[in-house]
Wavefront OBJ file of the C-alpha trace (Angstrom):
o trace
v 0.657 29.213 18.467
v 3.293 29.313 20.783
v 2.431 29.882 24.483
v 4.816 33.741 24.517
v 2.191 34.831 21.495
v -0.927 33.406 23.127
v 0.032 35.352 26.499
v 0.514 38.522 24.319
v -3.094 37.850 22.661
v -4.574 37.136 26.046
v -3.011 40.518 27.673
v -3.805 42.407 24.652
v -7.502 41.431 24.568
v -7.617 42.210 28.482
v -6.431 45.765 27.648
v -8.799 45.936 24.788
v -11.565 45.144 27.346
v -10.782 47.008 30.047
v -9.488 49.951 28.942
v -11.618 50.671 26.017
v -15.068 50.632 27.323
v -13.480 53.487 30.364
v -12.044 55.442 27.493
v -15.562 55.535 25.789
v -17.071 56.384 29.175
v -14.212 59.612 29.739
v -14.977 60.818 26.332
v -18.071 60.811 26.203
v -18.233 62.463 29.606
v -15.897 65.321 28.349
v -18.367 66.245 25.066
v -21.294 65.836 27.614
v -19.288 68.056 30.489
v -18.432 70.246 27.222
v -21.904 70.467 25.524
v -23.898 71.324 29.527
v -20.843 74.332 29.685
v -21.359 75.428 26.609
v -25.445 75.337 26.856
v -24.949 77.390 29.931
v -22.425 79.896 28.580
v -24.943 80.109 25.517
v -27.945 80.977 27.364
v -25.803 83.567 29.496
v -24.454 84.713 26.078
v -28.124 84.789 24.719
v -29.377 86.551 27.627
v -26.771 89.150 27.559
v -27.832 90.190 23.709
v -31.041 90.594 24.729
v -30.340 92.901 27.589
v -28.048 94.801 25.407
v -30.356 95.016 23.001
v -33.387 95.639 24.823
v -32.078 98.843 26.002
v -32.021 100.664 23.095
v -34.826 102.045 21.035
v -33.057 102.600 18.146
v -33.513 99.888 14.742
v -29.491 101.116 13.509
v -28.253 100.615 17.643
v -29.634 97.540 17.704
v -28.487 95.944 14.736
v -24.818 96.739 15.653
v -25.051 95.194 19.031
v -26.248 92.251 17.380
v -23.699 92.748 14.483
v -20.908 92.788 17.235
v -22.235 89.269 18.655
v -22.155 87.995 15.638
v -18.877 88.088 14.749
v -18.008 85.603 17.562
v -16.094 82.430 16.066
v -18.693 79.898 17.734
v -22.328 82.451 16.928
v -23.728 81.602 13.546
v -26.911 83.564 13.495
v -28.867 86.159 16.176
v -32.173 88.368 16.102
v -33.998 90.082 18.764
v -37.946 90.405 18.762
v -39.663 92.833 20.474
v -42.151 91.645 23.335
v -45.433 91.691 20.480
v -43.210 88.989 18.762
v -41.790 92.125 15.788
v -38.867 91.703 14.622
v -36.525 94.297 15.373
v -33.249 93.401 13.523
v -30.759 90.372 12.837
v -26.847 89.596 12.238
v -25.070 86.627 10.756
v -25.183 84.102 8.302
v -28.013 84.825 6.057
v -29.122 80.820 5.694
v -29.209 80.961 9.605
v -31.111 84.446 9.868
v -33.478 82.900 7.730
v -33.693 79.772 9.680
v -35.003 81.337 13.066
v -38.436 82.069 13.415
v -40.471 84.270 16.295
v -40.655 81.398 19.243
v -44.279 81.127 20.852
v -43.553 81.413 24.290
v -41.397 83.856 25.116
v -39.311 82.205 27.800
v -36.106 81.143 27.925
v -35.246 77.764 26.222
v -32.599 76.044 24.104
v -32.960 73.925 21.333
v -30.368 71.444 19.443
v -30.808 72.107 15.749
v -29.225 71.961 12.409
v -27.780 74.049 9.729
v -28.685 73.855 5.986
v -25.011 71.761 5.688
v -26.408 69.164 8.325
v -23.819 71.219 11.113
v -25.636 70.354 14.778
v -26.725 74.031 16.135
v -27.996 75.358 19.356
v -30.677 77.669 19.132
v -30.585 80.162 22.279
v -34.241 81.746 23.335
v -33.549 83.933 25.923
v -36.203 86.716 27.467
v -34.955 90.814 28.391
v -35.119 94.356 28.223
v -38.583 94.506 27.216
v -37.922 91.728 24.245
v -35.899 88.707 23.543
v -32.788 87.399 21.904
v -32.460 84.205 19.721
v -29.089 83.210 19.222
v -27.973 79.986 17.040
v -24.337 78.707 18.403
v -21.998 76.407 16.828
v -21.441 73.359 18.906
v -18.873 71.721 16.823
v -16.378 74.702 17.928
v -17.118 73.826 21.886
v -16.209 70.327 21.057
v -12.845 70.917 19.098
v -11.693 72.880 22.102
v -12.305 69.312 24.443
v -10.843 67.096 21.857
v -7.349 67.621 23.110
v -8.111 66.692 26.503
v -10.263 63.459 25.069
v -6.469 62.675 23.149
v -4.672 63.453 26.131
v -6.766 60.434 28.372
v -6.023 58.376 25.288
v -2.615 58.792 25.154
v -2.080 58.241 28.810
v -4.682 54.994 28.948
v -3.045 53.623 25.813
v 0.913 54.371 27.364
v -0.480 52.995 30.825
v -2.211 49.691 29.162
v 1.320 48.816 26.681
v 2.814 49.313 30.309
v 0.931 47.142 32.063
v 0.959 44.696 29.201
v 4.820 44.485 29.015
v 4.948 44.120 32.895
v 2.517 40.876 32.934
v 4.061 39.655 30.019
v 7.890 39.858 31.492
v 6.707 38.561 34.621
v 4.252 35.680 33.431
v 7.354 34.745 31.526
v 9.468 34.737 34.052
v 6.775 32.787 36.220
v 4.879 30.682 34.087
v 7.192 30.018 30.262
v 10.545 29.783 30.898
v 10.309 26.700 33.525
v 8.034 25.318 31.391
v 10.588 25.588 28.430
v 13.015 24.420 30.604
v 11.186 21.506 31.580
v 10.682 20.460 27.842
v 13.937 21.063 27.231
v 14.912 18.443 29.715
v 12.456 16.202 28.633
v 13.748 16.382 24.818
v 16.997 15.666 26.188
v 15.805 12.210 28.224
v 14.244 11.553 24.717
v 17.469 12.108 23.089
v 19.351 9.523 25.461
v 20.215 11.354 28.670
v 19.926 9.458 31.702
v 18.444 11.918 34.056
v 16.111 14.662 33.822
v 17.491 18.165 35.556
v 14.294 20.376 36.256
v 13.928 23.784 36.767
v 14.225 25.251 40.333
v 12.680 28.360 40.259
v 9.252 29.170 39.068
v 5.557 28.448 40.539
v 4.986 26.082 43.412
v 2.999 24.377 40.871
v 5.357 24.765 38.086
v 7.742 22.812 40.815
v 5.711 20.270 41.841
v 4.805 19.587 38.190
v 8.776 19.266 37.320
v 9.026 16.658 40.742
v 6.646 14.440 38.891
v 7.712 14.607 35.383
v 11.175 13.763 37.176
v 10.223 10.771 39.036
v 7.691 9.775 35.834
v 11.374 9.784 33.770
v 12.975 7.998 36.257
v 10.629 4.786 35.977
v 10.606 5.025 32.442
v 14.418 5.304 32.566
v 14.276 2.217 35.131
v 11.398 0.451 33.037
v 13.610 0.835 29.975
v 16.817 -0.627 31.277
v 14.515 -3.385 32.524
v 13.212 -3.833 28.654
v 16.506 -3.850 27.293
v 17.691 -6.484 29.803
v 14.625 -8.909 28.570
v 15.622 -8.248 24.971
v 19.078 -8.959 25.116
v 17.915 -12.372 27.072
v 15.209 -12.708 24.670
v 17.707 -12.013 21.618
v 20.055 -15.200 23.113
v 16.806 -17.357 24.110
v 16.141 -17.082 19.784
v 19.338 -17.442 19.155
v 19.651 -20.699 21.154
v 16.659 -21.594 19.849
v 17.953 -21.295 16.440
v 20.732 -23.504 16.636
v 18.775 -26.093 18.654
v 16.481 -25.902 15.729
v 19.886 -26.271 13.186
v 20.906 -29.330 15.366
v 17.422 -30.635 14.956
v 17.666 -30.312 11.295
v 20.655 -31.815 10.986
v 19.587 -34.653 13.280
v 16.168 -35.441 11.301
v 18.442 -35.437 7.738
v 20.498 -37.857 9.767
v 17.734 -39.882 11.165
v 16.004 -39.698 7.474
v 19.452 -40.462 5.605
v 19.746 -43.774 8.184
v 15.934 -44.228 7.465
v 16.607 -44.598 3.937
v 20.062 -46.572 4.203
v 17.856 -49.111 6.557
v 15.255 -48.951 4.429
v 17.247 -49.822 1.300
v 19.615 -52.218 2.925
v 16.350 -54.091 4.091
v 14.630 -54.306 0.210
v 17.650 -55.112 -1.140
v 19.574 -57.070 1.174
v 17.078 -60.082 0.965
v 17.406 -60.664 -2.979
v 21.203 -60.468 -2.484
v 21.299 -62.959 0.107
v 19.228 -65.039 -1.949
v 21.288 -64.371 -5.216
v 24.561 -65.727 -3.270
v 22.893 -68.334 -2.198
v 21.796 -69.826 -5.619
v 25.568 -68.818 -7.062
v 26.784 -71.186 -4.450
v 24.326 -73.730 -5.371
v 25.172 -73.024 -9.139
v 28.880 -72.833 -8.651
v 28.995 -76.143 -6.837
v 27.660 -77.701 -9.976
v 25.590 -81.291 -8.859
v 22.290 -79.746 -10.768
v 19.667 -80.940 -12.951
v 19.540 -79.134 -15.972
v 15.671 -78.173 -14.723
v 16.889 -77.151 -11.474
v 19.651 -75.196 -13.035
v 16.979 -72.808 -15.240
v 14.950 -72.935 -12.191
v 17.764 -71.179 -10.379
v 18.508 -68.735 -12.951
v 14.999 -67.844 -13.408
v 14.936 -67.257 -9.921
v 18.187 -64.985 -10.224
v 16.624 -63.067 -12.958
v 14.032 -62.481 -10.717
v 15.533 -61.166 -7.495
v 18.108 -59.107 -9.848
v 14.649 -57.194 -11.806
v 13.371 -56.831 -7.847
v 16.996 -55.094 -7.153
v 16.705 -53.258 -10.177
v 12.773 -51.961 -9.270
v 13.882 -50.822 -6.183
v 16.878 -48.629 -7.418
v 15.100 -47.689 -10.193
v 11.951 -45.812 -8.056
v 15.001 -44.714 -5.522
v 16.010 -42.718 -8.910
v 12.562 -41.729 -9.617
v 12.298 -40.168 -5.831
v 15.864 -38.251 -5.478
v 15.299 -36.952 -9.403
v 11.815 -36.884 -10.464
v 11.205 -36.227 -13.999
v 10.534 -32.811 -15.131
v 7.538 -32.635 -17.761
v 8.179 -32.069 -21.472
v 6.994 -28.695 -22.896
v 8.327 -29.534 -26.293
v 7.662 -32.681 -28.479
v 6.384 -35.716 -27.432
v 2.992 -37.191 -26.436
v 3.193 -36.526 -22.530
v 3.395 -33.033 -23.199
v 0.080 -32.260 -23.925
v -2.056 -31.332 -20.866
v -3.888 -34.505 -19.543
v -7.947 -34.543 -19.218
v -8.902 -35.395 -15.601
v -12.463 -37.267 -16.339
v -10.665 -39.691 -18.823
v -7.497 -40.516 -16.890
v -9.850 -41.340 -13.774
v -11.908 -43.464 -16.453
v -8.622 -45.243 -17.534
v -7.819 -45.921 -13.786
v -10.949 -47.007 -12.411
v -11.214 -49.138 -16.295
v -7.489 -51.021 -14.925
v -8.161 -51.482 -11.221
v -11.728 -52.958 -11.294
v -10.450 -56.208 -12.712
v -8.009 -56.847 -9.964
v -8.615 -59.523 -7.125
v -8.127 -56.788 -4.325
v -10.896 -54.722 -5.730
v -13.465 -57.835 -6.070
v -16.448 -56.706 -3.981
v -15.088 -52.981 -3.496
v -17.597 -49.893 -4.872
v -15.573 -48.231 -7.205
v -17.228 -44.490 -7.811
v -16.022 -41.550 -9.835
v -17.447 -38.113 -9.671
v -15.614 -35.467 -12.150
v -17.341 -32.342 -12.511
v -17.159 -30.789 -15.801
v -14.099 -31.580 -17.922
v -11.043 -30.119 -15.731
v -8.184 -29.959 -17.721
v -4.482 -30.306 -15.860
v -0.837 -29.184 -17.582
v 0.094 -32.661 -16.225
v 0.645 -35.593 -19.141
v -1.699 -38.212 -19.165
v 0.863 -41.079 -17.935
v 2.245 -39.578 -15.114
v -1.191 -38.617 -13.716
v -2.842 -42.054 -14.065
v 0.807 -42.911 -12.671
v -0.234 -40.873 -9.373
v -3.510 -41.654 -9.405
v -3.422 -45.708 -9.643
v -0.595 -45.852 -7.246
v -3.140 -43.989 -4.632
v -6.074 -46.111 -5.849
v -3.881 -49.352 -5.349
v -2.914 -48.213 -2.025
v -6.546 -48.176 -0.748
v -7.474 -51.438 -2.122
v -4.784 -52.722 -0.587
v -5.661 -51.197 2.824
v -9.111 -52.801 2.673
v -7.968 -55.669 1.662
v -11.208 -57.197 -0.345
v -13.530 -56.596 2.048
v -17.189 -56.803 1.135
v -19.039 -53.508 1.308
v -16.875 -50.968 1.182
v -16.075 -48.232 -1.131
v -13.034 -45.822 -3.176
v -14.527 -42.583 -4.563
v -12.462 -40.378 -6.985
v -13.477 -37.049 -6.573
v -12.174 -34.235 -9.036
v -13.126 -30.913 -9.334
v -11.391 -27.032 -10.243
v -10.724 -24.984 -7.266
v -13.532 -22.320 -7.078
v -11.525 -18.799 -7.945
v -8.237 -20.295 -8.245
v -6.552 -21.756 -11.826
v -6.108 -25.234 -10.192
v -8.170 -28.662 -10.233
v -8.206 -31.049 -6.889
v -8.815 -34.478 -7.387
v -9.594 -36.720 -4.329
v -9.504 -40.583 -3.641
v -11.286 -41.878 -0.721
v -11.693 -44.644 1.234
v -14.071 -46.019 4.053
v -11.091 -48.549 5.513
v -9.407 -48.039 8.822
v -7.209 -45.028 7.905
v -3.642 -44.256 8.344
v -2.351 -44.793 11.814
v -1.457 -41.140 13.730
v 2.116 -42.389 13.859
v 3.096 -42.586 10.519
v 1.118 -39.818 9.225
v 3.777 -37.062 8.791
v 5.966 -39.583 7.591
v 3.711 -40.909 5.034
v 5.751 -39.507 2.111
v 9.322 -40.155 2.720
v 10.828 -43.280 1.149
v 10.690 -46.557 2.560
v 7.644 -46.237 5.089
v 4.945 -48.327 4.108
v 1.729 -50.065 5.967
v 1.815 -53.327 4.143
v 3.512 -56.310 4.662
v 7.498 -56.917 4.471
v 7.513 -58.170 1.220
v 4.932 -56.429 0.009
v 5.627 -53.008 -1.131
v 8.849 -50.932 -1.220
v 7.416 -47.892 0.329
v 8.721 -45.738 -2.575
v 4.959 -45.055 -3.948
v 3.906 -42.037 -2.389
v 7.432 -40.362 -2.406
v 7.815 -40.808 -6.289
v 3.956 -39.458 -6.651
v 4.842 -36.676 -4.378
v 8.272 -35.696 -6.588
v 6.216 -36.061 -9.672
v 3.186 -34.202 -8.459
v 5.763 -30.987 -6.524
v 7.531 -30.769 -10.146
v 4.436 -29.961 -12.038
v 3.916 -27.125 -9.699
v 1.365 -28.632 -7.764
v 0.824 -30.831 -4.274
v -0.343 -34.328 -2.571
v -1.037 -34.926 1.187
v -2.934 -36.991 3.346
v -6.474 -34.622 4.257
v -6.773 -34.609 8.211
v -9.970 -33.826 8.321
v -11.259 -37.013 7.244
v -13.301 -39.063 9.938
v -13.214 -42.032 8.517
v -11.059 -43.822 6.605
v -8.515 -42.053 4.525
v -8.269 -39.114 1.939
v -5.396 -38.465 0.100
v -5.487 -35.056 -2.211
v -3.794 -34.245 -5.616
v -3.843 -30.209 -6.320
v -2.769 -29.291 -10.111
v -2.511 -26.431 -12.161
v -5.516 -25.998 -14.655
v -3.841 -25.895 -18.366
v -4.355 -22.504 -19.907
v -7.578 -22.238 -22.162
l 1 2 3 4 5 6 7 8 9 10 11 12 13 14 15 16 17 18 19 20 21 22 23 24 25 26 27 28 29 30 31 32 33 34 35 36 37 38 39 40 41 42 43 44 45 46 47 48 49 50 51 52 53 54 55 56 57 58 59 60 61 62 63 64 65 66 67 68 69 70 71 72 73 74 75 76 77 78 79 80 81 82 83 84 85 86 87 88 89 90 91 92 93 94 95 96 97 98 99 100 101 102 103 104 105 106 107 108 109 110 111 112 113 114 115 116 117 118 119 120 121 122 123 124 125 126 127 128 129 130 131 132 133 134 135 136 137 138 139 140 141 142 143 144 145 146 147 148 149 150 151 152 153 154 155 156 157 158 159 160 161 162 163 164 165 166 167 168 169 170 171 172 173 174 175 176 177 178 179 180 181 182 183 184 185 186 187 188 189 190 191 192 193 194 195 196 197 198 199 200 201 202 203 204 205 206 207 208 209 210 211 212 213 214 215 216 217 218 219 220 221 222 223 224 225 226 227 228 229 230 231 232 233 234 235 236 237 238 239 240 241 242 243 244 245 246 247 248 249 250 251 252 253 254 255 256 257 258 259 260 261 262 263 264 265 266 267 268 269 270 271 272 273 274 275 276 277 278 279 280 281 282 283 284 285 286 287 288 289 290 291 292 293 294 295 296 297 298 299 300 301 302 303 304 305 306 307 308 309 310 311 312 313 314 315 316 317 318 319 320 321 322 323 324 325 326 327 328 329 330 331 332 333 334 335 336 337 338 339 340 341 342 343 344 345 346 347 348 349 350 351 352 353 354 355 356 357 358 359 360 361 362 363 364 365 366 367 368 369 370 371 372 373 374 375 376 377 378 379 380 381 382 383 384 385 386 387 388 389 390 391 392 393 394 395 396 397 398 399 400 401 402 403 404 405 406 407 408 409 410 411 412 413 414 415 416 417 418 419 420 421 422 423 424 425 426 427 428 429 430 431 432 433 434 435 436 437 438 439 440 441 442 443 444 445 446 447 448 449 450 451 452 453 454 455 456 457 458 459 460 461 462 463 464 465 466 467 468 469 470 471 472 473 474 475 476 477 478 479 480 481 482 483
């Protein structure tokens, strides 16, 4: 409810209280003014019949004074007794004549009564001329004569009360709701966008002060928000700084990995070539054995199938293979427990692994939509890698771990080592081409990049686990093959 409706509630409720409870009071001290009147005029009345009637011997004279009474409007029944308590005549209704009965004492009293219709009655005993009169009087007509003076106070309370009603509610309006409509009016129009806030002038001290502080309270806002705005506008070019200093750093790394991977492949192929021209010039100066001759080509074949290895695995990592879903023996999904058999079956005869713990834990039979060859592809190349990196020591250990990923459709399968572990600063670079831990000589560095294109196009991933302690964990995550 609006605050104009809850003021006309509150002043019509105030009326209500505290001008019907002195309207009750009035009328019912008109009926009770009325009724004491009308007792008094009805025992005067009363007393009257029986003087009148008490000074006349005569049965016929008497009944016509009463008769006479009786045909007042507000006199329903009268009889007069003589002073043995006879009856010496009666006028009026007949239910009524029959109604009144000889009183015992014969002294003046009144008595509220009613009629065989459940009318209320006054029955008039009043003593004289050797006898007495008992009268019963309407009371209803008594009361009908005040009721216009009982309408009368109502009118005038009820004219006086909407009066007073309209005046508090004009001037509390005046006072009280219109600044305050004003003042939300001026607020709404801050909220819209305005940049000050014009409040009322007129009103209630309070109203004032209250419109002073809402003012200054929009002001700081007003202040606080210009303030805001400022910081997001530098905040907006501080991101979009940051943005292209992110771009340039982009651009920088491809750079830095493009030169990465020119070095890288300048260095593994540069030293075959050099040796290549130098055996041409050897071969095209002639001056050879025949055995030295084959020796040389031999030796050519064998830097050109080094060349060829490298570019070949360069190919593999810029354009891995996509898997087969049609024809073809790769495409069927591989079984994890005997590819890990197959690997650990290959590896164990090697001289690296002489005197290494090879252990394989497969739980269950975890089935991957991988094929067979490239996943013992992945899988030796990360085995070989640890042998290599602990380098036939006595004592030590690889465990192949594989297991499916509890509520998810994929199976993990670990390898692990106890050796010294991957050094910090080659960790995030562990998977691009051409960074490697071994020797110069010894491996191209192309490995873990060709796993990790061959491993990212089956939908699945490889990485180097950080939370290893000791040692070094590497992590292959594939699909699970549909049931």
């Amino acid at each position: 409810m609006g605050l104009r409706l809850q003021i006309v509630l509150a002043l019509a409720g105030l009326m209500i209280f505290a001008f019907g409870p002195l309207f009750l009071a009035v009328a019912s001290l008109t009926r009770a003014t009325l009724l004491s009147g009308h007792e008094q005029a009805a025992r005067a009345l009363c007393g009257a019949i029986a003087a009148q009637a008490g000074a006349s011997a005569d049965r016929g004279t008497i009944i016509r004074a009463l008769a006479g009474h009786a045909a007042r409007r507000d006199v329903e029944a009268v009889c007069f007794f003589t002073g043995d308590g006879a009856l010496a005549g009666c006028a009026g209704r007949p239910l009524d004549v029959a109604a009144i009965r000889p009183p015992r004492n014969a002294i003046e009293s009144i008595e509220r009564v009613r009629d065989a219709t459940g009318r209320p009655l006054l029955e008039v005993t009043a003593p004289g001329g050797g006898g007495f009169a008992v009268a019963r009087i309407d009371v209803d007509a008594e009361v009908e004569r005040g009721r216009p003076l009982v309408r009368l106070v109502a009118l005038y309370m009820g004219v006086f009360a909407l009066a007073l009603m309209v005046f508090a509610y004009f001037a509390l309006t005046r006072l009280i709701v219109r600044p305050l409509e004003e003042l939300v009016a001026a607020a709404d129009r801050v909220a819209s966008g305005a940049r000050t806030l014009r409040v009322p002038r007129s009103g209630a001290r309070e109203l004032l002060d209250l419109g002073a502080s809402v003012q200054a309270m929009a002001g700081e806002l007003i202040a606080e928000e210009a303030t805001l705005l400022l910081k997001i506008e530098e905040l907006t070019e501080t991101t979009t700084r940051l943005k292209q200093t992110q771009a340039q750093l982009v651009r920088s790394e491809r750079l830095a990995s493009v030169g990465r991977l020119a070095a890288g492949l300048a260095h593994e192929i540069g030293n075959p070539l050099s040796a290549l021209m130098g055996m041409q010039e050897l071969l095209i100066e002639g001056d050879l054995a025949a055995d030295q001759h084959r020796d040389f080509l031999q030796r050519m074949r064998r830097e050109t199938e080094r060349i060829h290895a490298v570019v070949r695995d360069l190919l593999d990592f810029a354009r891995p293979e996509e898997i087969p879903t049609r024809g073809g023996e790769e495409q069927a999904p591989a079984d994890v427990r005997a590819v890990v058999d197959d690997v650990v079956s290959l590896v164990r005869p090697q001289p690296d692994f002489r005197g290494i713990r090879l252990e394989a834990d497969v739980q269950g039979s975890p089935i991957v939509a991988f094929p067979a060859p490239r996943l013992m592809q992945v899988l030796l190349n990360l085995v070989l890698n640890a042998g290599a990196a602990i380098a036939r020591a006595a004592g030590h250990r690889i465990r192949i771990r594989a297991h499916p990923v509890r509520g998810e459709a994929r199976v993990r399968i670990e390898i692990e080592d106890d050796g010294p572990g991957i050094h910090p600063s080659i960790r995030d670079r562990l998977f691009e081409p051409f960074v490697t831990t071994k020797d110069v000589g010894e491996g191209t560095g192309l490995g873990l990049a060709v796993c990790r294109g061959l491993v990212e196009s089956a939908g699945g991933e490889v990485g180097l686990d950080a939370s290893c302690a000791t040692g070094a964990r590497f992590y292959v995550v594939l699909p699970a093959a549909d049931s």
